[in-house]
Each structure stands twice: as C-alpha cells, then as structure tokens.
N, C-alpha and C positions, 0 to 999 in steps of 0.2 A: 206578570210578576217575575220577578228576576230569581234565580234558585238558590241566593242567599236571605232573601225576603220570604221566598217558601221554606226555607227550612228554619227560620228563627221561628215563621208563624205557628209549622209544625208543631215543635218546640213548646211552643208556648199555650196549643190546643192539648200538647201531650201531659202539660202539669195540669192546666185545668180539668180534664179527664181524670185524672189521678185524683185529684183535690175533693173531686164528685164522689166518685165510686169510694175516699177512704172516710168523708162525712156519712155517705150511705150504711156503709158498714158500720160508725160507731151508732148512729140513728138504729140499726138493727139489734147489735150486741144490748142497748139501753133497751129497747125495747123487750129482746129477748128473758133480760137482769128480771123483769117484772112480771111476765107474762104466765100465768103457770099452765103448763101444760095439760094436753084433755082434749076430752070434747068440748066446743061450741070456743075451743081458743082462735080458730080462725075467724069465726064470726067477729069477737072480741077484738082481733087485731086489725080487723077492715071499720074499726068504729073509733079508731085513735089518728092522732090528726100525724102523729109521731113516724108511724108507718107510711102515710101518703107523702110525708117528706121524703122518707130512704125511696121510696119507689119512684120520684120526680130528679131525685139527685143522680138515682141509677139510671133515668134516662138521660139527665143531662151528660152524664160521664160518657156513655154510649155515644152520643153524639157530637162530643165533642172529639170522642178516637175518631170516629166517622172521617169527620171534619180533617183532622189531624194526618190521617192518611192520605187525602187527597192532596196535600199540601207537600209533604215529607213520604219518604220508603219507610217502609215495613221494617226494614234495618234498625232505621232509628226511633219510629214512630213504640212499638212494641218493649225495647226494653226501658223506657223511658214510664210506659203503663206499668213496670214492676212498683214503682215509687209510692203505690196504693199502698202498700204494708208501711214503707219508712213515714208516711204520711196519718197512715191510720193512729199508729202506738203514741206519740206524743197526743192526738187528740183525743184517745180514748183514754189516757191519764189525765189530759186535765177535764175534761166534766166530771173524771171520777176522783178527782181533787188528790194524786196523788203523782207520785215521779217515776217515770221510767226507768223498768231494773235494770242495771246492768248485764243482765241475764237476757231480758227482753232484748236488748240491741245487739246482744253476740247473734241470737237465733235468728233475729229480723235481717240482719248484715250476711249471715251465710245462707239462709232462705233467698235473699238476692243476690247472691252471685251464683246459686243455683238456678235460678229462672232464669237469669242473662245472658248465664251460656245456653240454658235447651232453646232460650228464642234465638239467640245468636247461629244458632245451627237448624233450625227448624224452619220451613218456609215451602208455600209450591215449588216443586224443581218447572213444574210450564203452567204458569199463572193463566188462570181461567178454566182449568180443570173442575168439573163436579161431577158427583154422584149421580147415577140414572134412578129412577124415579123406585125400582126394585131394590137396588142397593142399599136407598132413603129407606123404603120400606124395613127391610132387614137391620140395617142398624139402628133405627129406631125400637122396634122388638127387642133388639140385643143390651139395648141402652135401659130401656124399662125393665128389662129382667136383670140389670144389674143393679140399679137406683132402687129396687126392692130389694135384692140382695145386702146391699152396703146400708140398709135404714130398718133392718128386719130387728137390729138387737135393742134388747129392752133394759131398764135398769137402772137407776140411780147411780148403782156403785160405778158402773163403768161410763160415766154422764161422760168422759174426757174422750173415751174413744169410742162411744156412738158419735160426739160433737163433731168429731174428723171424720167418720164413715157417714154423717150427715154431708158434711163441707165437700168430702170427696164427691158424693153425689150430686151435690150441686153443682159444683165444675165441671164435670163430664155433660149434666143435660145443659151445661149452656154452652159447651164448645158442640155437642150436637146439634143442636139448636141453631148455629152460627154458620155449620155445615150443610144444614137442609136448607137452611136460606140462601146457600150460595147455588143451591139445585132449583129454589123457587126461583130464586132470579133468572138462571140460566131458561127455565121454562116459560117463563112471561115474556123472553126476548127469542124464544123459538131457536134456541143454541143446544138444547140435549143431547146427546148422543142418542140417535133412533128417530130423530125427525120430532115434531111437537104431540103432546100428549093429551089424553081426555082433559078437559076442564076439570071433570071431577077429582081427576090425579092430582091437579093442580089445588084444587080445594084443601083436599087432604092431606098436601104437605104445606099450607099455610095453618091448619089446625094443628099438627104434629108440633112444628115450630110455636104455637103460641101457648100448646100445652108442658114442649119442654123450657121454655124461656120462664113462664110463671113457677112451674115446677121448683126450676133453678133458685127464683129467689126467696120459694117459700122454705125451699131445704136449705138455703145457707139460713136464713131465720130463723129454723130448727138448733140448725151447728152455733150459733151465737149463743145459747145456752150454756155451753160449755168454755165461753171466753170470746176473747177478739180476736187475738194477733196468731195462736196456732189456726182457728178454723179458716180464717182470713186469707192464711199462708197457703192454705192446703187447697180452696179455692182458685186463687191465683196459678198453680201446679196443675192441677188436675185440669184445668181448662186447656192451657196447649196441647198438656199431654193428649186428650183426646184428640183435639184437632190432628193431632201428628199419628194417632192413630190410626186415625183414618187414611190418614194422606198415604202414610206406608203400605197398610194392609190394600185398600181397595185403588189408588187411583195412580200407584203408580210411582209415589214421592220416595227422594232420601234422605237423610241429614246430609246439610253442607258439609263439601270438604271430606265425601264418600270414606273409608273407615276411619280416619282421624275424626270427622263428625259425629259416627257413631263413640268411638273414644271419648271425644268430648260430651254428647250427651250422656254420658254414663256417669261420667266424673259430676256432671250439673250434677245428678238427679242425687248422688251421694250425699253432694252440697246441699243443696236443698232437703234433703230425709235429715241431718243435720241439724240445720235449722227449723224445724219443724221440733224435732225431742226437744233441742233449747228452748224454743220458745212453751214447751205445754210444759215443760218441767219447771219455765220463771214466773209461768202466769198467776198471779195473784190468784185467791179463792174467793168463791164469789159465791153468794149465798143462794141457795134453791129457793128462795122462798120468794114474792113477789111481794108482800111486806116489807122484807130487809133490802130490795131493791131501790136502786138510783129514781127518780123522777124520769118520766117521759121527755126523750130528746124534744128539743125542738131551738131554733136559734137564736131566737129569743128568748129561750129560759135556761141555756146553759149554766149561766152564773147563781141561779138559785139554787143549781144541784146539793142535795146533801150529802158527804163524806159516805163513805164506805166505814171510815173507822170510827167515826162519831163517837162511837160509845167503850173505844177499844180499853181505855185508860180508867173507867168508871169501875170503883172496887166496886167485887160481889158481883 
C-alpha cells in the first residue's frame, strides 16, 4: 500500500474511532441521566441492553485507533482522536432534543486546541520503551491510591466536581492501563529489561490491566452523572497526561522540541483548563433524579427520546 493510501486509510480509521468512543460516551452520559446511584446500581447497569452498546462501541473505537496507527503515525493518528469531544456535543443535544450553546463550542474548541498541542509534543523519544515488571507494580499502587483519592468526595451539592474528579480518574486508569499493556506485550515477546519473567508476573500484569481498563470505564460512567462534554473533556486530558507521566518520570521521555515543548505543553494544558470551566460552566442542568431522566440510549430508539424540557412551559 502506497503511503498516500496509508495515510487517507489512517484518516479515515481515525474518524471512525472518534465517531465510536463519542456514540460511547453519549450511550453512558443517557445512561448515567437515569441510573440512581447506590448500592446494587452496578448490578442494575449490567442488566440494560444501553450499557452493552457503550461497552461494544468502546471497543470498536479501540480498535479501530488500533487499526489507524498501523496504517498512519502517531503524529497524525492521535490528534485526530481529539475529535471525540467535537463529535460527542452535537449528538448529545440531539437525542436530548436540544441545540448546542454556544458556550459548549467555545469550551469544546479551546478544550481541543489544548489536547492538540500536549499530543503534538507528547510521544516516546525511543519507541518500544516499557516499564519493568517492579515499575508496573509501583505505578499501579500509585494509580490505585490516587483513583481513591480523586472518587473519595461525597455529595450532591458538589455532583460537578466529584463528576471531573470521577472523569479524571478514569483517564489516568486507562492511560495506565495502556501503559502496562505496553510491558505485557514487551513480556510475552521476551523484550523486558532483566531477561523474561515468572509466568505468574506475567499473569498479574494481564489482571492489573483488565482491572484498570474496567475500572476506567465504570468511573467515567460515574463522571456522566454530572454531564457530557466537561467530564468527556477531562477524560480525553487526563489520559495522555498520564501516559506522559510516566514516560517522563520513569522511562526516560521529553516533550518534543526539549524546552519550547515543555513551553508548549504548558500553554495546551492552560488551553484545555479553559475549556474545561467553559464547558461545566454552559452545561445544561440535568436532573438527579432517574424519573426526570432521558430514555435508555440505544440506536434504534434515539428518535423516541423525550425532551428534557417537556414540561418547561406548562403554568404551575
């Protein structure tokens, strides 16, 4: 395949990834609109048909960046996966029968030019680098005692910013997540630093991986509670950022373009905290209640949806 044909294909595996992961998300946010929170609500949510959609869509998304990078670089492949958020907002107003504020698309537009530049400067400096099998260990501990920390607050009143210390959480276990799989991989192909490791090492960095990957998408399903497009935003963020945490702290990485890349990741990450107040400060109010909630996503019933405001205009 010629590398104009690989990079249209890229391209075009890189919107359908996007198109996945922003159906995913509004399928969570609906679900979230109805679900009340508690005991036996996970039970509750592995028995709607609504959530095996978000969770099939999230793999397809997966799979099709997969796909997308084999095809296309990381250059182009990555900031093209920001297009989740500009994707998400127009479909999460219409099943919820209503139009995008103008407010939503200032936060959503400076929320992506924030992530475009930390990807744009963010990347292995020597590709095929991973975590030794101790490293995996520790940053996982270190990942768990944060993902408690960032889901520890309780409260109604502050539903907007537990929804982002949910959202953050979930981004950090799925860019770790992302990162121990790049150590299991290196383990199964006998590439670790230190020569090959117990089997059972190897076990228990495929369980680590499969506990923060579910983790990740039960705690963004938490953060949808609180909305779409800021918790959405803040996932999308916190996901490089760890990866780039890692990469710096333990294995060795810089930002491209050594201190103008740090310059420039500073400047994103401004841009994006930006876009982020926009967007929770335009987001529509959405009712706690699982009553006054939207109907269960699914895509074949989008068009039944009932209105949010339905009743907004009825005296008394």
């Amino acid at each position: 395949m010629s590398s104009v044909n690989g990079t249209v294909l890229a391209v075009l595996l890189s919107l359908v990834s996007a198109a996945g992961y922003a159906l995913a998300a509004v399928a969570q946010a609906r679900l979230a609109a109805r679900s009340a929170p508690g005991r036996g609500s996970l039970r509750a949510l592995l028995t709607r048909s609504g959530w095996w959609w978000a969770v099939g869509l999230n793999a397809a998304g997966a799979l099709a960046h997969v796909a997308a990078l084999h095809y296309g670089p990381l250059t182009l492949v990555q900031p093209l996966g920001a297009l989740t958020l500009v994707a998400a907002l127009p479909l999460g107003a219409y099943c919820a029968r209503r139009r995008v504020t103008r407010g939503e698309w200032r936060g959503a537009l400076w929320t992506l030019a924030g992530l475009i530049g930390l990807v744009a400067v963010t990347g292995p400096a020597t590709p095929g680098d991973s975590l030794s099998v101790s490293e995996s260990l520790a940053v996982a501990a270190a990942t768990a005692s944060l993902v408690a920390l960032l889901t520890a607050g309780r409260g109604a009143g502050r539903r907007s910013g537990q929804g982002l210390g949910h959202a953050t959480a979930a981004g950090i276990a799925s860019g770790v997540a992302s990162a121990l799989t790049q150590t299991l991989t290196a383990a199964l192909a006998l590439e670790l630093p230190g020569g090959p490791v117990p089997w059972w090492q190897t076990a228990l960095l495929a369980v680590l991986i499969s506990g923060f990957a579910v983790g990740g998408l039960l705690l963004s399903q938490t953060a949808y509670r609180a909305g779409l497009a800021a918790p959405l935003a803040v996932v999308n963020l916190s996901n490089p950022a760890a990866a780039a945490v890692i990469g710096v702290a333990l294995l060795g990485e810089t930002f491209r373009g050594g201190p103008w890349g740090w310059l420039v990741a500073a400047a994103a990450s401004a841009l994006a905290a930006r876009g982020v107040v926009l967007l929770t400060s335009a987001a529509p109010n959405t009712s706690p209640h699982p009553a006054d909630a939207l109907p269960e996503f699914s895509p074949t019933l989008v068009s039944d949806a009932a209105p949010d405001t339905a009743t907004a205009n009825v005296p008394g």
